[in-house]
LOLO-484199 format. One line per 8 residues: number of its first residue (from 0); their letters; for each residue x, y, z of N, C-alpha, C. Coordinates in nm, 2 decimals. Layout:
LOLO-484199
NUM = a = X Y Z X Y Z X Y Z | ... .
//
This chain:
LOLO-484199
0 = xxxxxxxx = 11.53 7.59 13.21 11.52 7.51 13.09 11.48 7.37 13.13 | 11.39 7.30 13.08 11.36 7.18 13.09 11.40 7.10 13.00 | 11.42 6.98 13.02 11.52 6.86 12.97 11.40 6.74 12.96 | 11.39 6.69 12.89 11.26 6.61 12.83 11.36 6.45 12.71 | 11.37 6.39 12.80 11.50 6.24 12.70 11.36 6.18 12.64 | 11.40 6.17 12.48 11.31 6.08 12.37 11.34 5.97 12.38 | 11.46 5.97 12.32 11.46 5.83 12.22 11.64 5.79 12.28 | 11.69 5.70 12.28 11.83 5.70 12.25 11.91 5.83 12.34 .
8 = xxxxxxxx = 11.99 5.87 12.24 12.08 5.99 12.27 12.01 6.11 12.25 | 11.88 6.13 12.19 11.85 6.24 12.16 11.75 6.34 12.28 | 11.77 6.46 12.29 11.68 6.50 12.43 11.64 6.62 12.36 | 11.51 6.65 12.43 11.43 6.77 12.38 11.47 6.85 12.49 | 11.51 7.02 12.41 11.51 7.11 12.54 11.43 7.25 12.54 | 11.35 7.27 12.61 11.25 7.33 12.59 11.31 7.49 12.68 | 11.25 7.59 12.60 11.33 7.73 12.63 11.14 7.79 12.67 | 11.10 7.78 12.80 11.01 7.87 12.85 10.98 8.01 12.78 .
16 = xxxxxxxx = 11.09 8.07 12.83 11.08 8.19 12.79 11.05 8.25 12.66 | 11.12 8.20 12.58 11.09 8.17 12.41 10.97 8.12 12.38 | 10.96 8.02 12.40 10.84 7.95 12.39 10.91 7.81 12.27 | 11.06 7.80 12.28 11.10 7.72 12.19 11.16 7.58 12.18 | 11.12 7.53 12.13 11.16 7.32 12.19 11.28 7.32 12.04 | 11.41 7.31 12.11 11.51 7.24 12.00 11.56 7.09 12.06 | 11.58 7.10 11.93 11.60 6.89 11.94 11.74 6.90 11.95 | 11.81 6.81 12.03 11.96 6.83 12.02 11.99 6.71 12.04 .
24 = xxxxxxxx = 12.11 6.63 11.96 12.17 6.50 11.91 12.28 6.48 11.95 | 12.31 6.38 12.11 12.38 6.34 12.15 12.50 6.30 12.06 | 12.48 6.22 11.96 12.62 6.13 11.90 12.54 6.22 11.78 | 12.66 6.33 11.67 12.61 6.38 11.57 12.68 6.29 11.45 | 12.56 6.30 11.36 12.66 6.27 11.21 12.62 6.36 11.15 | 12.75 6.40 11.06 12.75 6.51 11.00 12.61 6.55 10.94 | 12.52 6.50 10.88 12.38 6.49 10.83 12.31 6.51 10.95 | 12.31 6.47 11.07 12.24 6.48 11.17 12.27 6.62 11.24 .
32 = xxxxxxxx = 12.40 6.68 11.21 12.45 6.80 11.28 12.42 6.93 11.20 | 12.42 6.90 11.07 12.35 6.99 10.93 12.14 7.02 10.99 | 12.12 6.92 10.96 11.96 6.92 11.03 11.98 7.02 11.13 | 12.01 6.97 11.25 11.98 7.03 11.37 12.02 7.13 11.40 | 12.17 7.20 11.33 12.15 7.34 11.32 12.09 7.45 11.19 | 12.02 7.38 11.12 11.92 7.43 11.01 11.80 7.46 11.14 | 11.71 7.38 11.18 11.63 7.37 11.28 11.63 7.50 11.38 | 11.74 7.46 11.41 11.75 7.56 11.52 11.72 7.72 11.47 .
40 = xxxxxxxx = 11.86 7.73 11.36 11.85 7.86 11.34 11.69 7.91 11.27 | 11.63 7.80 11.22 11.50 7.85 11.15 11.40 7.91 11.30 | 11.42 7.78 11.37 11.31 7.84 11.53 11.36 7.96 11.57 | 11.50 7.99 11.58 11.53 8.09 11.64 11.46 8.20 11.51 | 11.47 8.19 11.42 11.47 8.31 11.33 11.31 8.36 11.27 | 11.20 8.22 11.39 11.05 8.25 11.35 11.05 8.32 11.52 | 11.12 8.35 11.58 11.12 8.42 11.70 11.10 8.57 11.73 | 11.15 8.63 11.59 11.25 8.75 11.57 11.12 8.84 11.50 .
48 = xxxxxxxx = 11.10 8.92 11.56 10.96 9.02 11.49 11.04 9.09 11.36 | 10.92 9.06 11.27 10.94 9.10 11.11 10.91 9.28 11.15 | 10.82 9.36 11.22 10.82 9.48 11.24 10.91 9.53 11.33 | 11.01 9.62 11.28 11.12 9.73 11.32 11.01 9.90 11.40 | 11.03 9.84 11.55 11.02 10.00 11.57 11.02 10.10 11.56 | 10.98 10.17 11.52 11.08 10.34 11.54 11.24 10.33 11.49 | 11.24 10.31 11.36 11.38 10.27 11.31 11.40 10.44 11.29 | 11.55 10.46 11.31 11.60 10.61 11.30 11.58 10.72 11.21 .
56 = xxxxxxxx = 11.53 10.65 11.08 11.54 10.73 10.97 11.38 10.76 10.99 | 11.29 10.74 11.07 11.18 10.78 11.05 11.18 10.91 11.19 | 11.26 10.90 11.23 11.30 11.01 11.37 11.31 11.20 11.33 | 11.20 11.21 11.43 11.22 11.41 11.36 11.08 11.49 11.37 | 11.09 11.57 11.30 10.93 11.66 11.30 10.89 11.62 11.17 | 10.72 11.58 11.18 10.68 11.59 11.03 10.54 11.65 11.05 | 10.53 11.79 10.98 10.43 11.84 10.94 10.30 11.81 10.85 | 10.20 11.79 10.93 10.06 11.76 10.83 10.09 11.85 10.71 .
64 = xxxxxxxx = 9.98 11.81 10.62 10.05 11.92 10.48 9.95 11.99 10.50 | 9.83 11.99 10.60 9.70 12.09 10.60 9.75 12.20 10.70 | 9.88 12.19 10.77 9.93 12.32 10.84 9.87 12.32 10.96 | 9.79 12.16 11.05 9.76 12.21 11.16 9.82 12.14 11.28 | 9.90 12.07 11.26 9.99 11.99 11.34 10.11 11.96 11.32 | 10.22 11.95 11.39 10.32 11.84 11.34 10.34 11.71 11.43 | 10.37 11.65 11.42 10.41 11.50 11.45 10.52 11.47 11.46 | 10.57 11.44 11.55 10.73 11.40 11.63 10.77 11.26 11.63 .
72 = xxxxxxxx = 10.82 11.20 11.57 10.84 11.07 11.56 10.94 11.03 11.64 | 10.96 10.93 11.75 11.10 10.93 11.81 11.07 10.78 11.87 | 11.21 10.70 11.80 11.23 10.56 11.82 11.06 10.47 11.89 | 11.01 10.50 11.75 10.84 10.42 11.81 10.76 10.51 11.89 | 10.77 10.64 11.93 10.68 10.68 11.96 10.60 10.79 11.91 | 10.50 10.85 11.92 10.43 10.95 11.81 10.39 11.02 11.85 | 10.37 11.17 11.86 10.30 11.32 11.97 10.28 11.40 11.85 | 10.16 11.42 11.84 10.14 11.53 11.72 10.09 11.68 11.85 .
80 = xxxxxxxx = 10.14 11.78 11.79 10.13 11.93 11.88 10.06 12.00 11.70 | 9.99 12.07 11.81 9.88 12.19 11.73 9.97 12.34 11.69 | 9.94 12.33 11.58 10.03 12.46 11.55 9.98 12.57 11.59 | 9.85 12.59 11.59 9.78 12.72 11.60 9.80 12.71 11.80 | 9.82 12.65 11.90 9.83 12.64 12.01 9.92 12.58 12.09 | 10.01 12.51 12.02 10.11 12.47 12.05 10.08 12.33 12.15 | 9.93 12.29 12.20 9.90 12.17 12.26 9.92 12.04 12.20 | 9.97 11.92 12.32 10.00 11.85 12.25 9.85 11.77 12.21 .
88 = xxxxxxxx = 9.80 11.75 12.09 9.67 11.68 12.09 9.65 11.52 12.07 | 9.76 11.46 12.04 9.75 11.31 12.05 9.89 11.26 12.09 | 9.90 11.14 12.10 10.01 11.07 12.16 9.97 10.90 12.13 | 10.12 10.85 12.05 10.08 10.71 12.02 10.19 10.66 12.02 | 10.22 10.52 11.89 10.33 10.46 11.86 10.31 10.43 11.75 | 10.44 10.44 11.70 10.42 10.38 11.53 10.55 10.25 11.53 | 10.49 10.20 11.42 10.57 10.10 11.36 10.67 10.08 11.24 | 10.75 10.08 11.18 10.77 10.07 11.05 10.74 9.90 10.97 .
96 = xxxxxxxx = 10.67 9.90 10.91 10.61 9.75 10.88 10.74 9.69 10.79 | 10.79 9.82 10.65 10.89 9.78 10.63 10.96 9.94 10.58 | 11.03 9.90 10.47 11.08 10.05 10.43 11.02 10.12 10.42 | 10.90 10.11 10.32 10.79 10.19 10.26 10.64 10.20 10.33 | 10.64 10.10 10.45 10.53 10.11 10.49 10.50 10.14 10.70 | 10.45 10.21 10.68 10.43 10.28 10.87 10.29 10.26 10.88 | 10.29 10.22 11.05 10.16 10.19 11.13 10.17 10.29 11.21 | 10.06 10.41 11.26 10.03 10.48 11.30 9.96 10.42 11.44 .
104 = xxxxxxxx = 9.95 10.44 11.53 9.81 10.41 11.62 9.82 10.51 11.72 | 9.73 10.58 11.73 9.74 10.69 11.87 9.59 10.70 11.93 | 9.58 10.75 12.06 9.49 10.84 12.12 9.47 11.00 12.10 | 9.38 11.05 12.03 9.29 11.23 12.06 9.31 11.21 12.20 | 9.39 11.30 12.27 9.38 11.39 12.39 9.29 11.44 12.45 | 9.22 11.52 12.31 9.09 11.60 12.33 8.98 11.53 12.32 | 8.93 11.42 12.29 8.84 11.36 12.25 8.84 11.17 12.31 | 8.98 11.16 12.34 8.94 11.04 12.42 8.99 10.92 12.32 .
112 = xxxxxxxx = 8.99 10.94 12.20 8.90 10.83 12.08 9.03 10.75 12.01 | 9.04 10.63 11.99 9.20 10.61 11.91 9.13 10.59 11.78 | 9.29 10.57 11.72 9.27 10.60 11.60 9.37 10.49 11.51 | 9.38 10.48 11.40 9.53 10.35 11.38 9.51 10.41 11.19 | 9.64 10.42 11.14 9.63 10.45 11.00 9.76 10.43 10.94 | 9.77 10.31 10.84 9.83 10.29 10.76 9.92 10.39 10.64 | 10.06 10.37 10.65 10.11 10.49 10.55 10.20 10.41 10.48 | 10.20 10.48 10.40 10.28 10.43 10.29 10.39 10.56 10.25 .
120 = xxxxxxxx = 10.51 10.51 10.21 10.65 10.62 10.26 10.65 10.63 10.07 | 10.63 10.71 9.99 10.63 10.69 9.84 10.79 10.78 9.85 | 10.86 10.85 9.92 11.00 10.91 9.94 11.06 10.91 10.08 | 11.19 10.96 10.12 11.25 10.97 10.23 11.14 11.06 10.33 | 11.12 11.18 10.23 11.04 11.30 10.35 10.88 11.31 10.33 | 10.81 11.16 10.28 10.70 11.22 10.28 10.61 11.07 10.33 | 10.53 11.07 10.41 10.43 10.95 10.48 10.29 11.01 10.40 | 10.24 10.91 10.31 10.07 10.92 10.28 10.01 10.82 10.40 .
128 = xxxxxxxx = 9.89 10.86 10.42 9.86 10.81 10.52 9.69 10.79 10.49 | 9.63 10.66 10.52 9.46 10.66 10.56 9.44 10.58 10.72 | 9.37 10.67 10.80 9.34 10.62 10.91 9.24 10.50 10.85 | 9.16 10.46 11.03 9.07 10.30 11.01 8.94 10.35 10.97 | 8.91 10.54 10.91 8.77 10.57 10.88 8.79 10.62 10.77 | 8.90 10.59 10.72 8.90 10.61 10.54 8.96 10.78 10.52 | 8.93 10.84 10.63 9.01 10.97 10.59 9.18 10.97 10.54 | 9.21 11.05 10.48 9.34 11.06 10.44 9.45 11.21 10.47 .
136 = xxxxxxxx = 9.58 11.17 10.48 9.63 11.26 10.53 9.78 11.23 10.51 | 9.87 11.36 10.46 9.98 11.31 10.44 10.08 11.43 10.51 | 10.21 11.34 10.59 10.30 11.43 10.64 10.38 11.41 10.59 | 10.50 11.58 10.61 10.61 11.60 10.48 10.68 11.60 10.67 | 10.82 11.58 10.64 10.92 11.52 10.70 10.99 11.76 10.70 | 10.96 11.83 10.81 11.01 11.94 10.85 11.14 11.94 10.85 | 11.17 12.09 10.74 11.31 12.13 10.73 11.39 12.20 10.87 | 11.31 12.23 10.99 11.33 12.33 11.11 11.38 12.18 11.20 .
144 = xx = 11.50 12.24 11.26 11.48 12.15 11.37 11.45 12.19 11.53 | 11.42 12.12 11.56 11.31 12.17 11.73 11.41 12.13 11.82 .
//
């Protein structure tokens, strides 16, 4: 931590790792101690990523509805397997942007090529989905468990 004196009583303290500079007030008055922990808590709280992982409720098997894959979702990660072969054909990470909304992004196995597609959750068990070339594709959330 680096220590940086302004003015008077007051010293800037700079958090590297963060990337965050809070102000901190030697002699507080109540108005001066209100500020500075408003301040703070706001820097700390522009720190904090608005996208959630692989949050749990998106965790499980979900079947394309065209019957040729399913898709395994597990805490952020993505593996869609071939039903007719049982190969795994891609491998990625997803995001949940928020409740209703998931980021896809994977690599084809077979083909080399990524891919990234936006879904939108319109229920618990079902993701609509358009990749980045406008095709569309939606998975239902599998009653079997693997």
């Amino acid at each position: 931590m680096n220590l940086k004196r302004l003015t008077g009583n007051n010293v800037l303290r700079y958090f590297p790792a963060k990337g965050v500079e809070i102000m901190v007030f030697k002699k507080f008055r109540s108005s001066q101690a209100i500020i500075a922990a408003t301040m703070a808590s706001m820097l700390l709280a522009a720190c904090q990523s608005q996208e959630i992982a692989g949050p749990p409720v998106l965790n499980g098997d979900w079947a394309s509805t065209d019957g040729v894959y399913v898709a395994t979702l597990l805490n952020g990660s993505f593996q869609a397997t071939a039903n007719d072969t049982g190969q795994v054909i891609s491998r990625g990470e997803y995001t949940a942007i928020s409740s209703e909304q998931v980021q896809i992004n994977w690599t084809g196995l077979v083909s080399g090529t990524t891919n990234q597609a936006n879904c939108t959750k319109p229920d618990p068990n079902r993701l609509d989905c358009v990749d980045a070339n406008g095709n569309r594709f939606s998975l239902v959330r599998s009653t079997t468990t693997g």
